[in-house]
C-alpha positions as CSV (number, residue, x, y, z in Angstrom):
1,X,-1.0,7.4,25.8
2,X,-2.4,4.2,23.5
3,X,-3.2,0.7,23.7
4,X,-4.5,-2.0,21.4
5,X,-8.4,-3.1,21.3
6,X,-10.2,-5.8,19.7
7,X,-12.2,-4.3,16.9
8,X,-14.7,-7.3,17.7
9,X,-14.9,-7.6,21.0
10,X,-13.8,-4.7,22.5
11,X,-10.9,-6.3,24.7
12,X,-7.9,-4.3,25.7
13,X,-4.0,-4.7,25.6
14,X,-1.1,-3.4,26.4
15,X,1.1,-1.2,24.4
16,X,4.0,-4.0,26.1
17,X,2.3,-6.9,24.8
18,X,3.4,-8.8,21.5
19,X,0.1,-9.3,20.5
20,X,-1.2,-9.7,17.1
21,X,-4.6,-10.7,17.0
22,X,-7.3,-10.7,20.2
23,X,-6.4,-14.0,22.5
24,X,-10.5,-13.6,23.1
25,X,-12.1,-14.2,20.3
26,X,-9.0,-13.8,17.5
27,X,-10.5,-10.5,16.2
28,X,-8.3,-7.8,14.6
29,X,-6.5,-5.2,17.0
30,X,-6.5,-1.1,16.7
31,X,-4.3,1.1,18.4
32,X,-6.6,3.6,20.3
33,X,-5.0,7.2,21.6
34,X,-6.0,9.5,24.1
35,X,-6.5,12.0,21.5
36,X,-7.2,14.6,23.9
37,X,-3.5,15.0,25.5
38,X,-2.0,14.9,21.7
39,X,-1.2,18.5,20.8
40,X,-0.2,19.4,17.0
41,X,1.7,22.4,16.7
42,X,-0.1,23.7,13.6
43,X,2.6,26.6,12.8
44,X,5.2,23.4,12.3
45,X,2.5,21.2,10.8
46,X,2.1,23.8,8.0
47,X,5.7,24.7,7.6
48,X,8.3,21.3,7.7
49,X,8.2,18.8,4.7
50,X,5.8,16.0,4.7
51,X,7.8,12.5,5.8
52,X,6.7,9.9,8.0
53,X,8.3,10.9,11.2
54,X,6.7,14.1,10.9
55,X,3.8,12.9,12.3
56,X,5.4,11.2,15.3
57,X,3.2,12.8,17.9
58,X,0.6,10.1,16.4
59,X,3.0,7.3,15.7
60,X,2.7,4.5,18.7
61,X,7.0,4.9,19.5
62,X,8.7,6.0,21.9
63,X,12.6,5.6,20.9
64,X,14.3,6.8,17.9
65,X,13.3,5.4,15.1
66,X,14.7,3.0,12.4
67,X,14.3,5.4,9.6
68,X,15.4,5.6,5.9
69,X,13.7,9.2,5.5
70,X,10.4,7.4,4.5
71,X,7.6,9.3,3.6
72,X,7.2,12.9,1.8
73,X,6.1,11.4,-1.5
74,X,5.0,12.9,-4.4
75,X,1.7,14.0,-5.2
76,X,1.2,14.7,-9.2
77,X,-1.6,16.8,-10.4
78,X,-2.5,14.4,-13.8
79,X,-4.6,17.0,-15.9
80,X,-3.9,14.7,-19.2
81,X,-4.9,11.8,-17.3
82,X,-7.9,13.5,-16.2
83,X,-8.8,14.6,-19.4
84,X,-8.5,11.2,-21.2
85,X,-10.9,9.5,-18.2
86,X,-13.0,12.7,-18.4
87,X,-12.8,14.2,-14.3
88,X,-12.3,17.8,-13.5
89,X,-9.8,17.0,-11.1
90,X,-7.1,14.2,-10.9
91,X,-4.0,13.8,-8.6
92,X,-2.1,10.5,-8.1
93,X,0.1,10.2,-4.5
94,X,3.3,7.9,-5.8
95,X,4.3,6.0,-3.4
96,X,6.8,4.1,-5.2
97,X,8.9,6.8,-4.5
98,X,9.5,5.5,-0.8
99,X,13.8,4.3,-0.1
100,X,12.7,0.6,-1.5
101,X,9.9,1.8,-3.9
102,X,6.9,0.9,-2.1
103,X,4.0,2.6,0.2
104,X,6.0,-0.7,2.5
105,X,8.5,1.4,4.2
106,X,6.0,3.4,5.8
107,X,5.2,0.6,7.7
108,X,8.2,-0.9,8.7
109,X,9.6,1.9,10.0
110,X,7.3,1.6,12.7
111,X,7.1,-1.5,12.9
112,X,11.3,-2.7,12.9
113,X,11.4,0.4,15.4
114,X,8.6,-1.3,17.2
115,X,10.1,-4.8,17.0
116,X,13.4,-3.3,19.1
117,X,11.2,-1.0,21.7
118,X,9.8,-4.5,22.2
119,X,13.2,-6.4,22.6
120,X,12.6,-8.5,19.7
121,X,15.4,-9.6,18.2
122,X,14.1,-11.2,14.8
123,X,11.6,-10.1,12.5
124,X,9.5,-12.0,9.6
125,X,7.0,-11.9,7.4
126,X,5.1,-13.7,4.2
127,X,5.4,-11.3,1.1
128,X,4.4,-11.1,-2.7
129,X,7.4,-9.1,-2.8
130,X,7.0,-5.3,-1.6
131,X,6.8,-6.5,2.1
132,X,10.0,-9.2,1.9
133,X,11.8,-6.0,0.4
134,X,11.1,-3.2,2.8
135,X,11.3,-5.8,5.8
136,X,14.9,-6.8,4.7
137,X,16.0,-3.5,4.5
138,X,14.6,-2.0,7.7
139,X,16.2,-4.8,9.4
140,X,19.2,-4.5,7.7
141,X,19.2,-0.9,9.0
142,X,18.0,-1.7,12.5
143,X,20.9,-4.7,12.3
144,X,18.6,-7.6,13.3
145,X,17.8,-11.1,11.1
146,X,14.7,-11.1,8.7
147,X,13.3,-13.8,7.7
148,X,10.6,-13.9,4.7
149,X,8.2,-16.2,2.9
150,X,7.6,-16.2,-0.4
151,X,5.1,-18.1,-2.9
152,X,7.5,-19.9,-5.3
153,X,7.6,-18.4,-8.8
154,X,4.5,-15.9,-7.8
155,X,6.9,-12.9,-6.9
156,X,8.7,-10.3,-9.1
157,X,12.4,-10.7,-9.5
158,X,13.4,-7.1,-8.4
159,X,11.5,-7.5,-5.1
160,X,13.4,-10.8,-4.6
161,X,16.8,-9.3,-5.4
162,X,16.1,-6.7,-3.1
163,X,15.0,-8.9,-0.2
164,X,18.3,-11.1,-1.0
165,X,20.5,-8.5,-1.4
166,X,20.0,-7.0,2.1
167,X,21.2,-9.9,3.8
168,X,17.3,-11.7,4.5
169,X,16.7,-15.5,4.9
170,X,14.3,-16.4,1.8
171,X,12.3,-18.8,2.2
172,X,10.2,-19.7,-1.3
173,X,7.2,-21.9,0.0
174,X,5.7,-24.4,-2.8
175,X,2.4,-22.4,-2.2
176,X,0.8,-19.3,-2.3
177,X,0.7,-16.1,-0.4
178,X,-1.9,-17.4,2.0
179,X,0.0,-20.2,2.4
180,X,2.9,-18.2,3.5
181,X,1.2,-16.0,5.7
182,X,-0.4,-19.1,7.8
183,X,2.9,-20.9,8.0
184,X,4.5,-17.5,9.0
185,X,1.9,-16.7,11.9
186,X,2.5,-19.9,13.0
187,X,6.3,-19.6,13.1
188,X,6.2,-16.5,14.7
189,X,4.0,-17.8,18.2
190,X,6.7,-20.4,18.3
191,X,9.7,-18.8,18.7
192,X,10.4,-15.2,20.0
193,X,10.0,-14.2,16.1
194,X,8.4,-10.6,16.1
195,X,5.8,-10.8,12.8
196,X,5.5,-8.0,10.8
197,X,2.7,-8.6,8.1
198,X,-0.4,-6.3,7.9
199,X,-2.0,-8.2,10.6
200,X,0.1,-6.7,13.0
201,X,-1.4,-2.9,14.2
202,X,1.3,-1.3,14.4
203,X,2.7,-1.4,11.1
204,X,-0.5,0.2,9.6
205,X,0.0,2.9,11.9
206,X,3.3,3.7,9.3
207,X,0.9,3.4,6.7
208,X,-2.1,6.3,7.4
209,X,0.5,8.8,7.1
210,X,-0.4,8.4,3.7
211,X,-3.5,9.6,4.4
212,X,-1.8,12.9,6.6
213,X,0.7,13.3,3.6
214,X,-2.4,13.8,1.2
215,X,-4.4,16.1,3.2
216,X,-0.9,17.9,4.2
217,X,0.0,18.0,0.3
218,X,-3.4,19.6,-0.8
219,X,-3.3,22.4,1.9
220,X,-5.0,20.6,4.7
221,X,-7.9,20.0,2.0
222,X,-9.9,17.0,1.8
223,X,-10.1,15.0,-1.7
224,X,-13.8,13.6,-2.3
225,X,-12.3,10.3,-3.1
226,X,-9.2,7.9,-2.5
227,X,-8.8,5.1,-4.7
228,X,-6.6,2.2,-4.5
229,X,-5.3,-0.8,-5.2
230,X,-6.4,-3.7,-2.4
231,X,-4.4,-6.8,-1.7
232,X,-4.3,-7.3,2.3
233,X,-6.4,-4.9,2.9
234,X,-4.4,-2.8,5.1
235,X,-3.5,0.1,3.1
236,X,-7.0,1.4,3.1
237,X,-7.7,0.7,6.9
238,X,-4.9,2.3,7.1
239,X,-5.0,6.1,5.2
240,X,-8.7,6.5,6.1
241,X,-7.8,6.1,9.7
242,X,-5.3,8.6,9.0
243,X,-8.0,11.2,7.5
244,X,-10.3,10.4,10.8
245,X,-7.3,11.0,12.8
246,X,-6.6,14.4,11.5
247,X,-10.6,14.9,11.4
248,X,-10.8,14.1,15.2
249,X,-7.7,16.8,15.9
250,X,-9.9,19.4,13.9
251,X,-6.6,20.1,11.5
252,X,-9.6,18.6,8.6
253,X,-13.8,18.6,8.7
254,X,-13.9,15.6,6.4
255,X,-13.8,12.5,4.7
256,X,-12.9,11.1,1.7
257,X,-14.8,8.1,-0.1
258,X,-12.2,4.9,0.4
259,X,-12.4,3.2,-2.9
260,X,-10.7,-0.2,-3.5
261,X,-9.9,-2.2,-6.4
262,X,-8.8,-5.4,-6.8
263,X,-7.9,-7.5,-9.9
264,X,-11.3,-10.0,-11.2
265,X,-8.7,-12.5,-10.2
266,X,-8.7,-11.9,-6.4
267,X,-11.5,-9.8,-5.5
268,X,-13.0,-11.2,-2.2
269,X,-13.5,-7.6,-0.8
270,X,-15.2,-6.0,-4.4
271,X,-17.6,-9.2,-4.2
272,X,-18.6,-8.4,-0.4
273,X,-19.1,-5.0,-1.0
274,X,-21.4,-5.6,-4.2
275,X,-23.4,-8.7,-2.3
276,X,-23.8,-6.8,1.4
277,X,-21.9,-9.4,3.0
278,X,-21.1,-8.7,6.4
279,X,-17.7,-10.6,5.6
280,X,-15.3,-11.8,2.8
281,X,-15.4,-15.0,1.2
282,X,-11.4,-16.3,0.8
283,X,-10.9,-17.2,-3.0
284,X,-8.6,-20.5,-2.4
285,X,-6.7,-19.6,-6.1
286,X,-6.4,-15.9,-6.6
287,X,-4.8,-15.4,-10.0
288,X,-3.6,-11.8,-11.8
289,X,-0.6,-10.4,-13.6
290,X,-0.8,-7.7,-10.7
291,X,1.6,-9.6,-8.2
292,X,1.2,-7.5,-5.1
293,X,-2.3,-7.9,-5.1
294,X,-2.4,-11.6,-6.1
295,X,-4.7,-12.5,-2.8
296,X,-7.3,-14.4,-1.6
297,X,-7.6,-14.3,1.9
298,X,-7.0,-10.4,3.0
299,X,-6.0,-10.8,6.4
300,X,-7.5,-7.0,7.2
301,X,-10.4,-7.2,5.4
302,X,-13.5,-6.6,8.1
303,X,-11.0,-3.5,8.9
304,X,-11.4,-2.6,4.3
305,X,-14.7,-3.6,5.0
306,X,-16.0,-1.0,7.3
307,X,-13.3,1.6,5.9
308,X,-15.4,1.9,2.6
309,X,-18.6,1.3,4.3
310,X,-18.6,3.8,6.7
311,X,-17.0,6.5,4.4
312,X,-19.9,5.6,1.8
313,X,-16.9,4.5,-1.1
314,X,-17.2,1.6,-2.8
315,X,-15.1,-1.7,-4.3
316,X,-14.2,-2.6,-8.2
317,X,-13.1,-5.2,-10.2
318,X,-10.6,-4.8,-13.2
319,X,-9.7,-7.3,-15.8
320,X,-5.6,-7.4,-16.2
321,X,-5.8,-5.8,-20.1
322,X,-7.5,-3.1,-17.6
323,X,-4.1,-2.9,-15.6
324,X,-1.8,-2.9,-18.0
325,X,-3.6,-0.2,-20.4
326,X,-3.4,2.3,-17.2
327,X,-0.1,1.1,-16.5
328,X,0.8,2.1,-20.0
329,X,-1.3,5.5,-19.4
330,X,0.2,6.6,-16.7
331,X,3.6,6.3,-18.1
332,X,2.7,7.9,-21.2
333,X,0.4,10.4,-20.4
334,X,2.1,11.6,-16.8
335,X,5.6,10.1,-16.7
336,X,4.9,8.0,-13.9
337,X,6.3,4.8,-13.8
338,X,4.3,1.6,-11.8
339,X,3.8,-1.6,-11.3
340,X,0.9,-3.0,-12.4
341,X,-0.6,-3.4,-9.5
342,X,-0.4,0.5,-8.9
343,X,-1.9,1.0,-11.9
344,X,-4.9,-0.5,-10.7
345,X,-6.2,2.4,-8.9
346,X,-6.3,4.5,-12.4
347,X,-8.0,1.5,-14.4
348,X,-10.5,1.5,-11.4
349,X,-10.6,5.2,-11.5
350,X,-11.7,5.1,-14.7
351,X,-14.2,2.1,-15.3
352,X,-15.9,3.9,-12.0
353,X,-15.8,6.9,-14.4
354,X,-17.8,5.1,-17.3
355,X,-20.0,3.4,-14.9
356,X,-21.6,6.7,-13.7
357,X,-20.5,5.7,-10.3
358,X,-17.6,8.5,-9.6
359,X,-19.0,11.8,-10.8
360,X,-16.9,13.6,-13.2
361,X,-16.7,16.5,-10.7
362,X,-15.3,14.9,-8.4
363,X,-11.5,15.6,-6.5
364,X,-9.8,12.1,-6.8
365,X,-6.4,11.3,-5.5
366,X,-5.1,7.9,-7.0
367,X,-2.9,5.8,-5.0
368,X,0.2,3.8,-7.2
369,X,1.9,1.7,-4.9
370,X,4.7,0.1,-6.1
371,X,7.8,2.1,-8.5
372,X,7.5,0.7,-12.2
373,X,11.5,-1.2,-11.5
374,X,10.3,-3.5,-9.4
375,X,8.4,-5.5,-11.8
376,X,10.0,-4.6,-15.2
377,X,9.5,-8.2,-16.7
378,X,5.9,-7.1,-16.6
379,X,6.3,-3.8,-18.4
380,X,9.0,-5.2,-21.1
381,X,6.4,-7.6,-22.0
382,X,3.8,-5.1,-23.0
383,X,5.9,-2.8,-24.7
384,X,7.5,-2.7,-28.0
385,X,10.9,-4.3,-29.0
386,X,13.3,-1.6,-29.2
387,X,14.2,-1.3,-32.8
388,X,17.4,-2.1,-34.2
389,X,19.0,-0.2,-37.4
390,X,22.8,-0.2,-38.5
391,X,25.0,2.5,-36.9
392,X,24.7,5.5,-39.6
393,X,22.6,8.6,-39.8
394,X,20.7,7.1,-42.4
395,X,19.2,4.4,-41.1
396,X,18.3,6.5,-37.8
397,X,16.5,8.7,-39.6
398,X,14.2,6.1,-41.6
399,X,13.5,3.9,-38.4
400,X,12.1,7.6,-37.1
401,X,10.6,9.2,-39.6
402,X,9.7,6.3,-42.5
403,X,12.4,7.8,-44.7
404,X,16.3,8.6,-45.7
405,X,17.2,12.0,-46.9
């Protein structure tokens, strides 16, 4: 019912291969289905709660899954957002509201569930933290070794304490994310290691359910425009293959504008987008506050590329004050706690906004991420001291309203 193909050079593989990459020419690999002999049951479709294994009919499994009841994430109309950036209509899909508070376990569901339909027996990957997290605890579930790489001192504690404290092997690398992913890859063709970074198809097949969830979540209506944050680039390969997907079945009739942002930092997909280059040029030292999306070499980025090409979006740069001041907006305006690299999407969203580049009429769904706990050094150190006063009535009420009675 599928196989994988070379996005290059159109070569074919097995669904019983462990393959990551073409062995032709290296190019990135798509799982193709015979979308004829699927058959949605649109009275069901309509009627259960959005999750990931809803969708299993165009999941590439064919055993139970591993499954922490992924998926079914909230989607929060924002009008006080939307009225402070100035758009008619604003929702933001929060996807640190996932087991491990990441848009991660989508794909690791599929892709630990793959790993054992496979007859792996040990799974890896490189990380800046969401990925290490939601691999250690879908292996931890599925009762197999994980092993992750991490850039020393480049990852946020409560994505390390998660990855630790669900029994993984941690490996900090004195390098950075790139670094790790190279030595990974190459650990991983060496020994009967299954990988399970963005490179490999079948985890972003988890990850377009975000894209189903959306158009499920609005009433089977299509937003104008996604936006969202972009580190590997497989997020938004992933949800706008999920719209075509649900395009092709004729359950939608169209497509949203895939709209990335990256931090001025690490921005090798905003600078091919504005330059026409058929290809991204790595940035050897990405640097932003935004942790997840501290990289310089997106392994999926001809995938990103031709996402926002052929959907007619485009790709933005924001400083980090940008970040952080959505970050804070979010919280304050919606109740919606991120990381900052979530909050990326909405500081795009809105410099897009000024720009005249997103029109003010348009329906925009905001992607965040990551959940606001699992970087809260980030957010204590943009916030306010909490306020200390002796313990009596008095002093309460002059540190909140300037005076005593």
């Amino acid at each position: 019912m599928y196989y994988l193909k070379c996005i290059e050079c159109g070569a074919e593989y097995s669904k019983d291969e462990v393959i990551y990459t073409c062995s032709k020419c290296d190019g990135l690999l798509d799982v193709i289905y015979d979308y004829s002999s699927i058959k949605i049951d649109m009275e069901k479709l309509k009627t259960e709660c959005p999750s990931v294994w809803k969708y299993a009919k165009l999941l590439p499994i064919e055993r139970e899954p591993v499954t922490l009841r992924e998926g079914g994430t909230p989607l929060y109309k924002c009008d006080r957002l939307a009225e402070k950036i100035g758009i008619k209509e604003l929702y933001v899909k929060h996807e640190g509201m996932n087991p491990t508070g990441s848009f991660k376990d989508r794909g690791m569901t599929v892709g630990v569930t793959k790993a054992l339909e496979l007859g792996m027996s040990t799974v890896a990957c490189a990380s800046t933290g969401n990925t290490s997290a939601a691999l250690a605890i879908y292996g931890a579930k599925a009762g197999i070794p994980v092993v992750v790489l991490l850039p020393a001192g480049k990852v946020a504690l409560g994505k390390i304490a998660q990855a630790l404290m669900h029994g993984a092997k941690v490996l900090s690398i004195r390098g950075n994310f790139d670094d790790a992913l190279a030595l990974v890859r190459t650990l991983c063709s060496q020994e009967k290691i299954y990988l399970l970074n963005s490179i490999n198809p079948y985890r972003l097949e988890g990850q377009k359910t975000i894209g189903f969830e959306i158009a499920d979540q609005l009433g089977f209506r299509v937003p104008d425009r996604i936006v969202l944050p972009v580190g590997n680039a497989g997020n938004i390969t992933a949800i706008y293959k999920g719209f075509r997907e649900f395009k092709i079945l004729g359950i939608t009739n169209s497509l949203p504008k895939m709209t990335g942002i990256q931090a001025e930092g690490s921005c090798p997909i905003v600078k091919a987008i504005k330059s026409g280059a058929p290809e991204i040029t790595p940035e050897e030292k990405p640097e932003t506050v935004a942790t997840a999306i501290r990289i310089g070499n997106p392994v999926n980025a001809k995938k990103a590329l031709s996402a926002i090409r052929e959907s007619g979006g485009t790709a933005e740069s924001v400083t980090d004050e940008e970040i952080l001041s959505a970050q804070k907006d979010l919280a304050r305006l919606e109740g919606i706690g991120v990381e900052p690299a979530s909050a990326a999407s909405v500081a795009g969203l809105k410099k897009l906004v000024d720009m005249g580049i997103i029109s003010r009429d348009e329906t925009i769904v905001c992607i965040t991420t990551g959940h606001l706990l699992k970087d809260p050094q980030a957010a204590i150190d943009i916030c306010e001291e909490p306020t200390v006063v002796d313990a009596n009535i008095e002093s309460i009420r002059e540190a909140i309203f300037g005076k005593a009675k």
